[in-house]
C-alpha positions, -999 to 999 in steps of 0.1 A, spaced: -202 60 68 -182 42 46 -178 3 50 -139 -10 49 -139 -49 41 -103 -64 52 -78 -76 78 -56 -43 90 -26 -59 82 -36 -65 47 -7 -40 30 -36 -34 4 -61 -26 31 -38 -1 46 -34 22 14 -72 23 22 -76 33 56 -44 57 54 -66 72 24 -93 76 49 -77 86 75 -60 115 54 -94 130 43 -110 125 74 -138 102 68 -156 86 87 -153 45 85 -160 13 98 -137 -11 89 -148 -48 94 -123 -81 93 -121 -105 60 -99 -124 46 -68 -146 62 -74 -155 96 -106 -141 99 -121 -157 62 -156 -138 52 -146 -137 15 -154 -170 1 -189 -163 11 -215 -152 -11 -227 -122 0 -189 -111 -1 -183 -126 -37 -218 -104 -50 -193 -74 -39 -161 -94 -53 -158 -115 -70 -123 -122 -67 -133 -130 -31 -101 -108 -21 -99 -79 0 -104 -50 3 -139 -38 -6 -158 -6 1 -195 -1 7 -202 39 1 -242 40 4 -249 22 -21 -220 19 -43 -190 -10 -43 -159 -14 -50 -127 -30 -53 -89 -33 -57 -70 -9 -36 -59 17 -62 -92 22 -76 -102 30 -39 -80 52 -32 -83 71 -62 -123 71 -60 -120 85 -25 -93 111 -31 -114 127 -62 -149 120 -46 -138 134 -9 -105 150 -14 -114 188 -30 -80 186 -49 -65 168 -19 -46 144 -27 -62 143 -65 -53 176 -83 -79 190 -104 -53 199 -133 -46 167 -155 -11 181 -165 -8 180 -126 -23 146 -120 -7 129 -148 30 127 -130 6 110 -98 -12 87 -122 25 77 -138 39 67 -106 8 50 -93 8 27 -122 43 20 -119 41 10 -84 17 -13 -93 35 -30 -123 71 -28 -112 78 -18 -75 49 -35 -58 58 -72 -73 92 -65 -68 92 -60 -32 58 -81 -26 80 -109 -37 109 -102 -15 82 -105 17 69 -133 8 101 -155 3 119 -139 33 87 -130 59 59 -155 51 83 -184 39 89 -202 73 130 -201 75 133 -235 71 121 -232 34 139 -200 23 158 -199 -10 186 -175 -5 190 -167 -38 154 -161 -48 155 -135 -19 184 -123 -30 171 -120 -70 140 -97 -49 165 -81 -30 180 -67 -58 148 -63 -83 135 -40 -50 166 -18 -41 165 -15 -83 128 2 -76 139 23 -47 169 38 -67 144 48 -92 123 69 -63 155 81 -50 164 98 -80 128 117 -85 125 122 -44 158 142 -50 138 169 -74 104 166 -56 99 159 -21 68 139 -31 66 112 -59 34 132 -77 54 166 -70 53 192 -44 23 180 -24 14 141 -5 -8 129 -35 -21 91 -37 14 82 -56 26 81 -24 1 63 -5 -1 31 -26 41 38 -30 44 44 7 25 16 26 56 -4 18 78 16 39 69 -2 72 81 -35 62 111 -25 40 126 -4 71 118 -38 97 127 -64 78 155 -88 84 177 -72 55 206 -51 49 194 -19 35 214 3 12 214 40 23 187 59 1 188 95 19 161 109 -4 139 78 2 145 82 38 135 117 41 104 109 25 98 82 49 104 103 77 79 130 61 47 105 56 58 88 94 56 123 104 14 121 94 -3 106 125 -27 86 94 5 65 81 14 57 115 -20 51 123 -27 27 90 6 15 79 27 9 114 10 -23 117 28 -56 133 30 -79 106 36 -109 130 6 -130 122 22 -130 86 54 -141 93 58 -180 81 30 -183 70 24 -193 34 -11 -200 34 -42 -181 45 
């Protein structure tokens, strides 16, 4: 049984638990962090010690930050699911993990924060609209390689799109005018078509929304 520490409605969390839910492992999945608090406490921070969420407890073993999860689980659990075997096949996965983590997460992170947890009455329109446009940038660049592939890692759901794909929830219910992005949609509609995204990801957000601080 493998231990899940983290709020489900941590985006971060999520990528986890889809993971998960994809291989069919079993999980427990306990609440830390915002409302619930847990990870300033030092049994947490032995685990962490960024006292942040999420952190796994498999048997004996620990870890943390999101991506390293689910790429631990996917090659310990997955049998080439979701982790080819090939590194000329796994590279392409490993390219566009790392670039949602360095350019389309903070892009899009950003644009949450200053439209969904800013309470209205402190939004700056143009810093959401400097996200805005720093996001559809991002998107543009998936919908040009969803056009080839019908999967960011190639022919087959890999964890590219898992830590790519949690976003889609919120970018599709936000408050925002969204530019049409057929290829991007058709991949949305494939991973919403997988009961573990809708399970994971289709999360309300609501506890977030103006709400700066944990």
């Amino acid at each position: 049984m493998i231990t899940v520490y983290g709020r489900a409605s941590s985006l971060n969390v999520q990528a986890v638990m889809w993971t998960l839910a994809e291989l069919d492992l079993p999980c427990e999945r306990l609440d830390y962090g915002f409302g619930f608090g847990g990870t300033d406490s030092p049994e947490y921070l032995a685990m962490n010690p960024n006292g942040l969420v999420p952190t796994i407890r498999d048997g004996d073993f620990v870890l943390w930050e999101s991506n390293a999860i689910v790429r631990y689980l996917a090659a310990a659990y997955g049998s080439s699911l979701l982790f080819p075997l090939e590194p000329r096949d796994r590279a392409p996965i490993d390219q566009w993990t790392d670039w949602v983590a360095t350019t389309f997460q903070p892009a899009w992170i950003a644009l949450f924060w200053r439209l969904v947890r800013t309470p209205a009455a402190q939004h700056d329109r143009a810093a959401i609209d400097k996200a805005l446009a720093a996001t559809i940038s991002c998107l543009a660049t998936m919908e040009q390689r969803l056009e080839q592939v019908p999967y960011l890692g190639g022919q087959e759901l890999s964890y590219a799109d898992i830590v790519a794909g949690v976003a889609l929830y919120r970018w599709t219910t936000m408050d925002i005018d969204r530019p049409a992005l057929p290829n991007v949609e058709a991949w949305h509609a494939r991973l919403n078509a997988r009961a573990a995204f809708r399970k994971a990801v289709c999360v309300s957000y609501e506890e977030l929304v103006g709400r700066l601080a944990f």
